[in-house]
N, C-alpha and C positions, 0 to 999 in steps of 0.2 A: 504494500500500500504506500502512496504517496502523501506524507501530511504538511498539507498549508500551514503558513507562519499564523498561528494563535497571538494575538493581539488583546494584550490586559485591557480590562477598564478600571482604568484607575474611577351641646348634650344637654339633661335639665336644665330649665333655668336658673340663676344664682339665687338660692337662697333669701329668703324674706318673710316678713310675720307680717304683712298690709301691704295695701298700696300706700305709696308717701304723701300725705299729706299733711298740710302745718298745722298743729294744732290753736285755738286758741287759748288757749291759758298758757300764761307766763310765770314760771316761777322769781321769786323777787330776786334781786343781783344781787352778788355778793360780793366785799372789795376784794376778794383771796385773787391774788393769780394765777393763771393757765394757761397750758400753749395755746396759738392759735390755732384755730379750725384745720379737719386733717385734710393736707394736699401731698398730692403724688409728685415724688421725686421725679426730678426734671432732669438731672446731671445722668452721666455714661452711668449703665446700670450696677457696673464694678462699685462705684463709689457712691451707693446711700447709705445712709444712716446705719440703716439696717446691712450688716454684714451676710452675703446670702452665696454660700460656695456648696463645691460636691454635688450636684443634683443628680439623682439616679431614676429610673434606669440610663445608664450610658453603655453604647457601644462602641466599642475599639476606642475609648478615649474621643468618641463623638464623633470619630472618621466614618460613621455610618449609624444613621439610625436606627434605633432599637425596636427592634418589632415586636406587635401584639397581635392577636385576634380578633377580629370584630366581636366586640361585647366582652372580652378578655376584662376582667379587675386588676387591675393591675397597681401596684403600691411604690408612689415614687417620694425620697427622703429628700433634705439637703441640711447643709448645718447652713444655723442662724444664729448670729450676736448681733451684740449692738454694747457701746460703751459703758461702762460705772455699772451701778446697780441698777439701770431699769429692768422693767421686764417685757419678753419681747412675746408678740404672737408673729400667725404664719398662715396664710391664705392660700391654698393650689387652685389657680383658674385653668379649665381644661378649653382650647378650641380644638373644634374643627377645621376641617381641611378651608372653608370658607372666612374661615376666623371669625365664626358668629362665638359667643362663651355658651358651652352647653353645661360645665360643672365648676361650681366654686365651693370648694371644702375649705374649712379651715382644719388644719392641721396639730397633731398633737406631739408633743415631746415625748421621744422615748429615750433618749440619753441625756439628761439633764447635765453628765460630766464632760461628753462631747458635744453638747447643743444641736444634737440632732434631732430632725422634725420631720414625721411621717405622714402619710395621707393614701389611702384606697382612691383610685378613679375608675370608672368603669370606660373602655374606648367605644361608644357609639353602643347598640341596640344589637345582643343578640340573635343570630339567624342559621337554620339551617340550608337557607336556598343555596343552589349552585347556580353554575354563572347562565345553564339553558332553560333556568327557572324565569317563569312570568314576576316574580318574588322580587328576583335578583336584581334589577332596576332601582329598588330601591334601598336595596344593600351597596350598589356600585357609587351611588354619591354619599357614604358616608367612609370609600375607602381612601387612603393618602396616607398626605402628612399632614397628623396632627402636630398640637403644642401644648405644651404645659408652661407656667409660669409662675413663679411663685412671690410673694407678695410679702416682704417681711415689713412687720409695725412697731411701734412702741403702744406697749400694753398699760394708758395710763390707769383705766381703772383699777385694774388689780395689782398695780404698783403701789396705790395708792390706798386699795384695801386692806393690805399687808401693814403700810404701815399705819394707818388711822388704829388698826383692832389693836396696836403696838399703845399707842397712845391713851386710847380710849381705858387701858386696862390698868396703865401704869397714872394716869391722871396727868399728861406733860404735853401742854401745850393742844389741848381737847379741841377748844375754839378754830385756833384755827384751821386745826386739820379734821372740821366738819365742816364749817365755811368752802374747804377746799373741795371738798366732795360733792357738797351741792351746784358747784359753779362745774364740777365735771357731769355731773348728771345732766345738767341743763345745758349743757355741748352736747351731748350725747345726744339729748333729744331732739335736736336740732341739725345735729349734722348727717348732712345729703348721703356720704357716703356709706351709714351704716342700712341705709335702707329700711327702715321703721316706720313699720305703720301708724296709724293715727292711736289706735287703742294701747300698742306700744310707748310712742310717745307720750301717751298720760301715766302710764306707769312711773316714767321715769320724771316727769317734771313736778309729780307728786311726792314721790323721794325726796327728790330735791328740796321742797317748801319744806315739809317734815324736816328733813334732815337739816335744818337753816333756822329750826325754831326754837327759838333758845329758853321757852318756856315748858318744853315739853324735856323727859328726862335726859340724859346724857347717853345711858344704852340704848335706850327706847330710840332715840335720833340716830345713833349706829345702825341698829337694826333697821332701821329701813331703807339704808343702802346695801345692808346687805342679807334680804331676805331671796328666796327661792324663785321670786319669779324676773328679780333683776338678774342671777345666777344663768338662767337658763337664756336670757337675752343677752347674755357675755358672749354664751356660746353660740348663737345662731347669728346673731347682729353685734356685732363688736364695734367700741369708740376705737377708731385704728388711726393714729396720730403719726405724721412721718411715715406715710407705708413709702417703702423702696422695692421698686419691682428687679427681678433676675431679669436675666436674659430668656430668652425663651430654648427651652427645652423640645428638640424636635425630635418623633419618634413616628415609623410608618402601622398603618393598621391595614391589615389585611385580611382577606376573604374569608368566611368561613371554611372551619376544616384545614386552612393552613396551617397549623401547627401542630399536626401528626396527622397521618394516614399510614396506611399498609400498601403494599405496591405487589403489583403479580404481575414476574417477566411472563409476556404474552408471545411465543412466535408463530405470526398465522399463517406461515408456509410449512409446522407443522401441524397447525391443528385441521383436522379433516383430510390430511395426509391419505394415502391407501396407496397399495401393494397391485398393479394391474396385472389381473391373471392372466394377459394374453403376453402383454411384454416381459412383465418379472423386473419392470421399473416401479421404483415410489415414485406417486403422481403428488406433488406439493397439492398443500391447500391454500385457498384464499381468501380474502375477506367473506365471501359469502359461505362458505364451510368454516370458516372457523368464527362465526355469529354466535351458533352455540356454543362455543367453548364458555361466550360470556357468563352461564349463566352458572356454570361449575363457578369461578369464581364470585361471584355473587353470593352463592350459598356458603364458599369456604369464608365469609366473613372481609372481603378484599375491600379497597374503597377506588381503586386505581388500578387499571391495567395499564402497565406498559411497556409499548410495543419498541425492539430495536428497531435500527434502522428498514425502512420499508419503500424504496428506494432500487433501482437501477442494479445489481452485482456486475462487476467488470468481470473479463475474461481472462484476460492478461493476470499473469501469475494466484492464477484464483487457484485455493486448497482444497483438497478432496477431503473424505471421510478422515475422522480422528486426527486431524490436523497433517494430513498427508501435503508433502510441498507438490505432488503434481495429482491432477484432478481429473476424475475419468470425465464421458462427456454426458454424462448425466448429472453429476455433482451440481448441486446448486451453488457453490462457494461461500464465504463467508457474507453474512449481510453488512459488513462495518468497511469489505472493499468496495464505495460505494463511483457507480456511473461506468456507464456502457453508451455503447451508440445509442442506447433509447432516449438518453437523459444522464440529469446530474440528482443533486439534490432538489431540485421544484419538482420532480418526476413522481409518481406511483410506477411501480414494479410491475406493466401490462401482465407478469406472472400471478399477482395477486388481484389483478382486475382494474377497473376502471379508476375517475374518483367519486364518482356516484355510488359506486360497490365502496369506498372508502367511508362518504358521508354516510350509506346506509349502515355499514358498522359501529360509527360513530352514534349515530340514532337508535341502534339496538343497546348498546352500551348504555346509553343517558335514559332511556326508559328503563334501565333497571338499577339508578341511581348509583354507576359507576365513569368514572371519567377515564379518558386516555391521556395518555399522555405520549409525545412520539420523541425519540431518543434522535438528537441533530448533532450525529457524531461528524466531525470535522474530516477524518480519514476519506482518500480520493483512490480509486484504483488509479492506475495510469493512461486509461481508458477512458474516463471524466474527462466532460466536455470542456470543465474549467481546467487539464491541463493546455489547451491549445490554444483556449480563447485567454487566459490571464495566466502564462508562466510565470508574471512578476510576482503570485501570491506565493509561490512555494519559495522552498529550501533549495539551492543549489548546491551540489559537488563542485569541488577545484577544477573538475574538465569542463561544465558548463550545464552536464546533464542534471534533471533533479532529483532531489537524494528521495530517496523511499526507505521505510519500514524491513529491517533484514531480520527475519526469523526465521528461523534460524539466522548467525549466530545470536 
């Protein structure tokens, strides 16, 4: 065989508890100070606030994106700081290939010694269509490249719960680090970016007044910033001050059933083979005698037939039985010397039939929920129409002639 030069190639919506609208009741000001309202880091994504490295899954060190499954769960980490003693949360927004945001999780800490921060996403919807499914239309526009990005913040409320229960308990400095809590609740309920509803927002600007009233007891005013249902609006709707966005994390998602199958070598010149009692030659088979073979694999549990080369055999030093170097003239040769006078590789094997006898095997296949798949080995006999039409793609020998495949030695 003659081989040509091989040439490298280098979801849900986000999350919310209402629609946003302003409330009106205002909790009364307080003089404490607080940051300003949270806005999105504007500098290179390296340098916000928020420290935000390692993002996984990565492949090859991100020379290639990481694949998943359609509907795959898939859990991507990264580590987060940020300076002195704040404390930080962690947002994973998921796009799609459109860049519409289908999933915003916020994220939990599982190494609090390495500042690592984990999250489940799911990539798109689930599906068992294949690709000759009426289904599968709408599986094909949720394949690509996704994104992940991740969102690091400063976590003023619970920075600031940590240390108020500090004060509250020890009686040091009480005033005004309740003062300070209600001027955060009433940002919080105010600000655009946590996404809060109206009946949310009274939660929180009730807190607020409570927590600001200096006639009512001292725990009593603690506890109302930090009862159960502000707790639970931490975690679904967060005051996220200074978020600093990652770079975006790209990873491909693909088709159902891509990430395992079973595969059954198929060869349909022998299947339907037979013994002709007048010559005492084997008559090969072809696409249309070896249809049934399909359905043996089927039953053995396969998901994939596939088929070697199916293609043109050259004549020119083609091997007989048991790898014999010369070939009686019934020998069908190897299927991998590929191209004769009929054809190269765009060719069906007129020994195995047409490509209508081609497509209709392909349609017996797919009606019993198995794909092909056809093997495009690169190998030419010397008999291939592409040595005459392009000697530039092969291998030459020092005399000029092109080199071939010597097996022997």
């Amino acid at each position: 065989m003659t081989a040509p030069h091989r040439s490298g190639a280098h979801a849900a919506e986000p999350d919310s508890s209402g629609t946003s609208t302003r409330s009106s009741s205002r909790a009364k000001k307080t003089k404490a100070h607080a940051p300003k309202a949270s806005a999105h880091n504007t500098v290179d994504a390296r340098f916000g606030r928020v420290v935000i490295l390692d993002i996984t899954p990565s492949q090859e060190g991100d020379a290639f994106p990481a694949r998943v499954e359609i509907g795959e769960t898939i859990t991507v980490s990264a580590q987060l700081f940020i300076e002195g003693r704040m404390k930080v949360g962690a947002t994973a927004v998921l796009r799609n290939p459109q860049g519409r945001v289908v999933q915003r999780r916020a994220m939990s800490c599982v190494n609090a010694g390495l500042d690592r921060w984990s999250v489940r996403l799911q990539a798109g919807k689930h599906s068992d269509a294949l690709p000759w499914d009426k289904a599968f239309a709408a599986v094909k526009r949720q394949l690509g490249l996704w994104s992940v990005t991740i969102e690091g913040w400063e976590d003023r409320y619970a920075l600031w719960l940590h240390d108020a229960a500090i004060k509250v308990q020890v009686n040091d400095d009480v005033a005004n680090a309740l003062d300070e809590g209600a001027s955060i609740l009433t940002r919080w309920a105010e600000d655009a970016d946590s996404g809060l509803g109206a009946r949310a927002k009274k939660v929180l600007l009730k807190a607020a007044r409570d927590i600001a009233d200096p006639s009512v007891d001292i725990a009593k005013r603690f506890a109302a910033a930090d009862s159960a249902e502000i707790h639970r609006l931490h975690d679904s709707n967060p005051l996220r001050d200074h978020i600093s966005e990652s770079q975006a994390k790209v990873f491909r998602v693909q088709r159902p059933k891509s990430s395992f199958a079973s595969w059954y070598q198929f060869f349909p010149r022998s299947e339907g083979a037979y013994l002709d009692p007048r010559s005492h030659q084997i008559v090969q088979g072809n696409f249309l005698s070896a249809a049934a073979g399909l359905e043996r694999a089927r039953k053995e549990g396969f998901d994939i037939v596939y088929l070697p080369p199916i293609f043109p055999i050259g004549r020119s030093n083609r091997k007989g039985r048991n790898n014999a170097l010369i070939a009686g003239p019934t020998d069908p040769g190897s299927p991998f010397g590929i191209g004769s006078a009929l054809g190269g590789h765009d060719t069906v094997d007129p020994k195995l039939g047409t490509m209508d006898d081609f497509r209709s095997f392909v349609g017996s296949a797919h009606a019993l929920g198995l794909e092909i798949a056809l093997d495009f080995a690169l190998q030419c006999s010397p008999d291939h129409p592409w040595v005459k039409q392009h000697p530039d793609w092969f291998r030459h020998k020092a005399d000029g002639s092109i080199a071939f495949a010597e097996n022997p030695p």
